[in-house]
C-alpha positions as CSV (number, residue, x, y, z in Angstrom):
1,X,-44.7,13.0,-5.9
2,X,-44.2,16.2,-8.2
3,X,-44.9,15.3,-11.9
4,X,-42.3,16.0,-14.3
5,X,-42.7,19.0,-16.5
6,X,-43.2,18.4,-20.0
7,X,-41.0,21.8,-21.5
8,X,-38.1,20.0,-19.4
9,X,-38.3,16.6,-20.3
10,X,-38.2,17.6,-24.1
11,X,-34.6,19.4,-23.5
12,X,-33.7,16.8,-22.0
13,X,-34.7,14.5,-24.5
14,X,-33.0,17.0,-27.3
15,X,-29.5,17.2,-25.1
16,X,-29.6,12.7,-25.3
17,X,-30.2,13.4,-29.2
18,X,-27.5,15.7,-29.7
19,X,-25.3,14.0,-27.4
20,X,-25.4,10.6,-29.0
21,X,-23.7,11.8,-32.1
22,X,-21.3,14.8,-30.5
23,X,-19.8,14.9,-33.8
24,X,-22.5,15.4,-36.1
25,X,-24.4,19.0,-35.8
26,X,-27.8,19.0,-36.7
27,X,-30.8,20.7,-38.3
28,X,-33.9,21.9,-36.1
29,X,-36.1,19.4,-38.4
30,X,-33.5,16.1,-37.2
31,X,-34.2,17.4,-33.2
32,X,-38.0,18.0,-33.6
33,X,-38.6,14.6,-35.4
34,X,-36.2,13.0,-33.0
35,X,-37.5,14.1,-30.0
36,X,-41.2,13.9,-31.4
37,X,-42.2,18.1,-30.8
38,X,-43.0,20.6,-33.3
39,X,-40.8,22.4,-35.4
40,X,-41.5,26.0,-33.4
41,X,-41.8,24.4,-29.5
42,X,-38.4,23.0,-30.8
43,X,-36.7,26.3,-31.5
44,X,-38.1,27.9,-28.4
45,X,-36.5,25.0,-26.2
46,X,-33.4,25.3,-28.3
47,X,-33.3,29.1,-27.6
48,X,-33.4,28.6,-24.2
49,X,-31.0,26.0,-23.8
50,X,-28.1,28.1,-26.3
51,X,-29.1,31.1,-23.8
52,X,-27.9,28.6,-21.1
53,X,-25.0,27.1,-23.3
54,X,-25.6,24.1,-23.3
55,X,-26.6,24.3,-27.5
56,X,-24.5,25.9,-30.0
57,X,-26.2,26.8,-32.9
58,X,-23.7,28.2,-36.2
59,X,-24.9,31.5,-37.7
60,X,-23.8,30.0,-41.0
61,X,-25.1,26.6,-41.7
62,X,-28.0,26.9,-39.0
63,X,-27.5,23.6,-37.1
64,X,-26.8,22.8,-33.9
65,X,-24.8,20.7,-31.3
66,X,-24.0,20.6,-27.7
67,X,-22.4,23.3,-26.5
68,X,-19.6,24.5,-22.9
69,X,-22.4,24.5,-20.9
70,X,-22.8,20.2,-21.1
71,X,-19.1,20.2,-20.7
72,X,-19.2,22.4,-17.5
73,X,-22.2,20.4,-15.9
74,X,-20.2,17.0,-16.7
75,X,-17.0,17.9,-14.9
76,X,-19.6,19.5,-11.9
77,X,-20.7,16.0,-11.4
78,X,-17.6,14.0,-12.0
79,X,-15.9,16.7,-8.7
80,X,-18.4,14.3,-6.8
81,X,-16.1,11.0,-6.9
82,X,-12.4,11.9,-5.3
83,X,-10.7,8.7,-6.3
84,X,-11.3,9.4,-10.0
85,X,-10.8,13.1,-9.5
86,X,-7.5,12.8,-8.1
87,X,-5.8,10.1,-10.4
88,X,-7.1,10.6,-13.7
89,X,-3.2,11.1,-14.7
90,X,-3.1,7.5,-14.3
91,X,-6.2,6.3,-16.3
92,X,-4.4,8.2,-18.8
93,X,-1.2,5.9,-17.9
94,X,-2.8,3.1,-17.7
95,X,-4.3,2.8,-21.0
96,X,-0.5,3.5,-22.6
97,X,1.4,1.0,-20.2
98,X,-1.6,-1.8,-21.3
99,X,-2.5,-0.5,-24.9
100,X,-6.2,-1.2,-23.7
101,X,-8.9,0.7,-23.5
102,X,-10.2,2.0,-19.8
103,X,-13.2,2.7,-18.3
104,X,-13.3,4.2,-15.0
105,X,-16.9,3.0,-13.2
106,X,-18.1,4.1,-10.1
107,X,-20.2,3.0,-7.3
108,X,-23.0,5.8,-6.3
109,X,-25.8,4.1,-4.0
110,X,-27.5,1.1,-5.5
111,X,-25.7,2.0,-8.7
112,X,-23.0,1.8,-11.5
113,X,-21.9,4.8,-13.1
114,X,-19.6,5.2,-15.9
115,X,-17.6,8.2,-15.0
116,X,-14.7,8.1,-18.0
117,X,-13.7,5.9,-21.0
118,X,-9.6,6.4,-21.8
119,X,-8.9,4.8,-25.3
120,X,-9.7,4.2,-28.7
121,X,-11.2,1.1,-28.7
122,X,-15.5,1.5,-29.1
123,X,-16.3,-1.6,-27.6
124,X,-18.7,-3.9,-29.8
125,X,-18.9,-6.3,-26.9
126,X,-19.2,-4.1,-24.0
127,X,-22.0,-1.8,-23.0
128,X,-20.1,1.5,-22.3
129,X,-21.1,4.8,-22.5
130,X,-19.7,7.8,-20.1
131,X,-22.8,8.7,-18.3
132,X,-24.7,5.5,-18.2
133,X,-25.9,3.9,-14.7
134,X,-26.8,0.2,-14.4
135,X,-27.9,-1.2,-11.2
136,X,-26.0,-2.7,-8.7
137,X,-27.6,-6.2,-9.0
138,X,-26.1,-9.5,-9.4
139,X,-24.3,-10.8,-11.6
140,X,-23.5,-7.0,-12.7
141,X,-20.4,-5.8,-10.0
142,X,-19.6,-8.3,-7.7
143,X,-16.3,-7.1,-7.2
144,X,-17.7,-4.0,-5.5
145,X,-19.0,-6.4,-3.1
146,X,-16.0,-8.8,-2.6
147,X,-13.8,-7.0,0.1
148,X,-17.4,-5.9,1.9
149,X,-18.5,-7.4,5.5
150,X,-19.6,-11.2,5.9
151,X,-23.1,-9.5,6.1
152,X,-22.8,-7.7,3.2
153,X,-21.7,-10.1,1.1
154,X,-23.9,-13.1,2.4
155,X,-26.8,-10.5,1.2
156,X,-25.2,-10.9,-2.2
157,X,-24.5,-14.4,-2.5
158,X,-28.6,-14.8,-1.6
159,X,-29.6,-12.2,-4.4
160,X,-27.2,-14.5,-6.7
161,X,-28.9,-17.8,-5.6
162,X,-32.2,-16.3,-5.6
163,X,-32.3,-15.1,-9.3
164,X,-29.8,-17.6,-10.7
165,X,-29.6,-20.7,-8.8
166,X,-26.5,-22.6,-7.7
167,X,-24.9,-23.4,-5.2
168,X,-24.4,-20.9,-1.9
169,X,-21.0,-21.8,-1.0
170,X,-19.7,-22.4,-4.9
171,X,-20.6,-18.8,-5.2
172,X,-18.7,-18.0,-1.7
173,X,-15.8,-19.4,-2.7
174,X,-15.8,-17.6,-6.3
175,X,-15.8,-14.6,-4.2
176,X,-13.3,-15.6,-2.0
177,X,-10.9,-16.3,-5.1
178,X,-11.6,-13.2,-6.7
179,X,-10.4,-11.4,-3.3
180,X,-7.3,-13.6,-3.5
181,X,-6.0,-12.5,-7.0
182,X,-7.2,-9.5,-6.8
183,X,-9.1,-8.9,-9.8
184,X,-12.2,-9.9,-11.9
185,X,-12.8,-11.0,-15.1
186,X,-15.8,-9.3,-17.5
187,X,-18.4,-11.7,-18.5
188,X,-18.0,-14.8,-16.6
189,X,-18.2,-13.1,-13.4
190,X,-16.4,-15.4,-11.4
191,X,-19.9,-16.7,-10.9
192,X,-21.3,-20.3,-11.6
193,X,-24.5,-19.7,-13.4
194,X,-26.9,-21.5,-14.6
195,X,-27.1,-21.3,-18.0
196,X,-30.8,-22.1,-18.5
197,X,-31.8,-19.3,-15.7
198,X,-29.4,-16.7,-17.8
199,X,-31.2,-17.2,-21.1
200,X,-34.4,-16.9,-19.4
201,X,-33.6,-13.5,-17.9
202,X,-32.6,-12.3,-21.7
203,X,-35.9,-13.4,-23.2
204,X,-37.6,-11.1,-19.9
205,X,-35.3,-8.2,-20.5
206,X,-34.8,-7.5,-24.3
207,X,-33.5,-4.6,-25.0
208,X,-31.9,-4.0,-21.5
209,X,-28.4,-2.8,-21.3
210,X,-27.9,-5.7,-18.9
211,X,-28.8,-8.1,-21.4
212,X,-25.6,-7.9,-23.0
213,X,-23.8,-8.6,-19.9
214,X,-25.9,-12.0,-19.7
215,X,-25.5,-12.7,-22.9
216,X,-22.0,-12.6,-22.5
217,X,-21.9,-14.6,-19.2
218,X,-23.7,-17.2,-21.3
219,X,-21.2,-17.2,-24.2
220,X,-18.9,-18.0,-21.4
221,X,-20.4,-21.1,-20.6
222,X,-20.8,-22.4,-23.8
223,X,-17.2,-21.7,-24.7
224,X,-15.9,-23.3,-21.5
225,X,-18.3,-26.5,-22.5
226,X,-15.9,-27.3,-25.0
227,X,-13.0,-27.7,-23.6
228,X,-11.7,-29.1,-20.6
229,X,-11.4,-27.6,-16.9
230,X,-8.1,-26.5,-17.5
231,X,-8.2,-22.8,-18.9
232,X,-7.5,-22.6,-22.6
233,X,-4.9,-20.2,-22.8
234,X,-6.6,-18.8,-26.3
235,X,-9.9,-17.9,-24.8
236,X,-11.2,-14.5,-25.4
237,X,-11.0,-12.5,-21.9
238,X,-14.2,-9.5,-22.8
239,X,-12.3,-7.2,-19.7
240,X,-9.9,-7.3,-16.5
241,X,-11.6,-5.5,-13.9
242,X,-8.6,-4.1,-11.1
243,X,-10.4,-2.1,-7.6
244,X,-9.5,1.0,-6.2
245,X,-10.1,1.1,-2.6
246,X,-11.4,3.8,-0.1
247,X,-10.6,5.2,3.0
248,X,-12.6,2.4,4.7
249,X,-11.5,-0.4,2.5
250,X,-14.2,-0.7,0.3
251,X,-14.4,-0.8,-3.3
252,X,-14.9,2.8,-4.4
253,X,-14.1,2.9,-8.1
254,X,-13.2,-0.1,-10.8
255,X,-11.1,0.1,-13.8
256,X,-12.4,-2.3,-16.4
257,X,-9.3,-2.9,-19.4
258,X,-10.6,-4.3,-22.4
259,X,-9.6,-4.2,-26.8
260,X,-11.1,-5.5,-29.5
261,X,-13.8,-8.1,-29.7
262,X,-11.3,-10.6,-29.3
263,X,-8.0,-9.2,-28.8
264,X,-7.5,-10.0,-25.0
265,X,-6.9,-13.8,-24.4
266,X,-5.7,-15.7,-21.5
267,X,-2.9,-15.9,-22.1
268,X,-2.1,-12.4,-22.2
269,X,-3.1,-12.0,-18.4
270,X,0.4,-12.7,-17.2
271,X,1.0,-9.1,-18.7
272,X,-1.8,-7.5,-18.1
273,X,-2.6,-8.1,-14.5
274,X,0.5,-6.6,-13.1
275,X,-0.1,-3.6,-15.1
276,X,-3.6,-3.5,-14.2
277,X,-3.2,-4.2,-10.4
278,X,-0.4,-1.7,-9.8
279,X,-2.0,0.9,-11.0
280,X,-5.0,0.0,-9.3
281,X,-2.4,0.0,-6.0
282,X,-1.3,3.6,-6.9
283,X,-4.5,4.9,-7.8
284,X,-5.5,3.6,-3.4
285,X,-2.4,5.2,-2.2
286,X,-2.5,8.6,-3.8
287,X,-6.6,9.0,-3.0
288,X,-5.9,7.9,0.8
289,X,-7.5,4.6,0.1
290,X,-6.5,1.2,2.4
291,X,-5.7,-2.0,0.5
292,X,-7.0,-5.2,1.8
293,X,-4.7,-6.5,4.4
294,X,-4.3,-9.5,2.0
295,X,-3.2,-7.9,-1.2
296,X,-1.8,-10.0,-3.7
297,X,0.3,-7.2,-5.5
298,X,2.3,-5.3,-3.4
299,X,3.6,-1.6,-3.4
300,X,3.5,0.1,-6.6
């Protein structure tokens, strides 16, 4: 396997520095001590990449930020997913009809990427960031799964029972109800897991991105403890997650609603959904994707 070469990894590692305050330009001493090179190794690499554009660096003040060049290379790779391509106009929509946030997530191989984020909501509950990839491991994106073959989704269900514990055909039919209302909620998952296991896997994984996602599954089960097994109709909802489907039928792309820590409750799904689920409908049609034959919401 070739071994990564130092000069690179250090641009890279000054692009994630500049990129995780876009708004805030900064000095060459704040990118050496932040990505841990000297002071002159810095301004050579910096050179290089404002050669490339990819760093702007002002005459007057001295500092730097990202420059065309990122911008360029981002839209390159978002050209690689059609359905998000093709109907970012209705993200945009979307977002106005709900007055929600959207974030447009992708499937690519064994992964999660988030491709956009539509809003003005900066979720303190929610770990999203446009770039970011996350594993496609259980609990994380089970409605990318749902519509999938028997096979497929038996492999799933094991993964789920293996790592979690429960109950084989509780988490069958989960997955069967999600399919029938066509959407998926943020945090719980539609999954019945065990609590005990959950905190576990956040003790083993501090400071994972996915340990949010657990820890929210787990406020979930605390905050369903109290109260009966009728749904409380002022329970915090963390998202709505509505699928876009492919050419083939499968889940290609997932747009994930959310506000405020909060501001989504239960009872405000009678709204949302609809909203939610036909754009989700139109977003199929006008990529050349195939709805389920069972769909619960209809033509756009």
């Amino acid at each position: 396997m070739p071994s990564p070469v130092p000069a690179i990894d250090r641009a890279a590692e000054i692009l994630r520095f500049l990129a995780s305050d876009p708004r805030t330009t900064r000095t060459l001493s704040e990118i050496a001590r932040a990505a841990n090179v000297h002071k002159a190794t810095c301004a050579s690499i910096l050179a290089a990449l404002e050669t490339h554009g990819m760093v702007h660096r002002d005459t007057a003040t001295l500092r730097y930020a990202l420059d065309s060049g990122s911008l360029r290379l981002a839209e390159s790779m978002r050209q690689r997913y059609p359905a998000y391509t093709a109907s970012r106009p209705e993200i945009a929509r979307l977002s106005v009809e709900s007055g929600l946030s959207i974030a447009a997530i992708v499937r690519d191989g064994d992964d999660l990427v988030i491709l956009d984020v539509v809003g003005d909501t900066t979720p303190s509950h929610l770990a999203l960031r446009i770039g970011m990839r996350v594993p496609l491991e259980p609990p994380i994106g089970t409605i990318f799964k749902a519509w999938g073959a028997r096979d497929e989704i038996d492999r799933w269900v094991k993964l789920l029972v293996q790592q979690y514990g429960g109950d084989r055909d509780r988490h069958l039919a989960a997955i069967a109800a999600l399919r029938t209302r066509g959407y998926s909620l943020g945090g719980e998952h539609d999954l019945d897991l065990e609590l005990a296991t959950a905190l576990q896997r956040v003790n083993q994984q501090d400071g994972d991105v996915r340990a949010l996602e657990v820890a929210l599954i787990i406020a979930d089960k605390l905050r369903n403890s109290r109260h009966s097994k009728q749904p409380n109709a002022d329970e915090p909802v963390n998202s709505i997650i509505g699928p876009v489907f492919g050419p083939a039928g499968d889940v290609v792309l997932t747009l994930n609603a959310y506000g405020p820590l909060g501001s989504v409750r239960r009872r405000d799904l009678d709204r949302l959904v609809p909203v939610l689920l036909r754009a989700a409908t139109r977003m199929t049609r006008l990529t050349g994707g195939r709805l389920p034959a069972v769909w619960p919401h209809g033509e756009p």
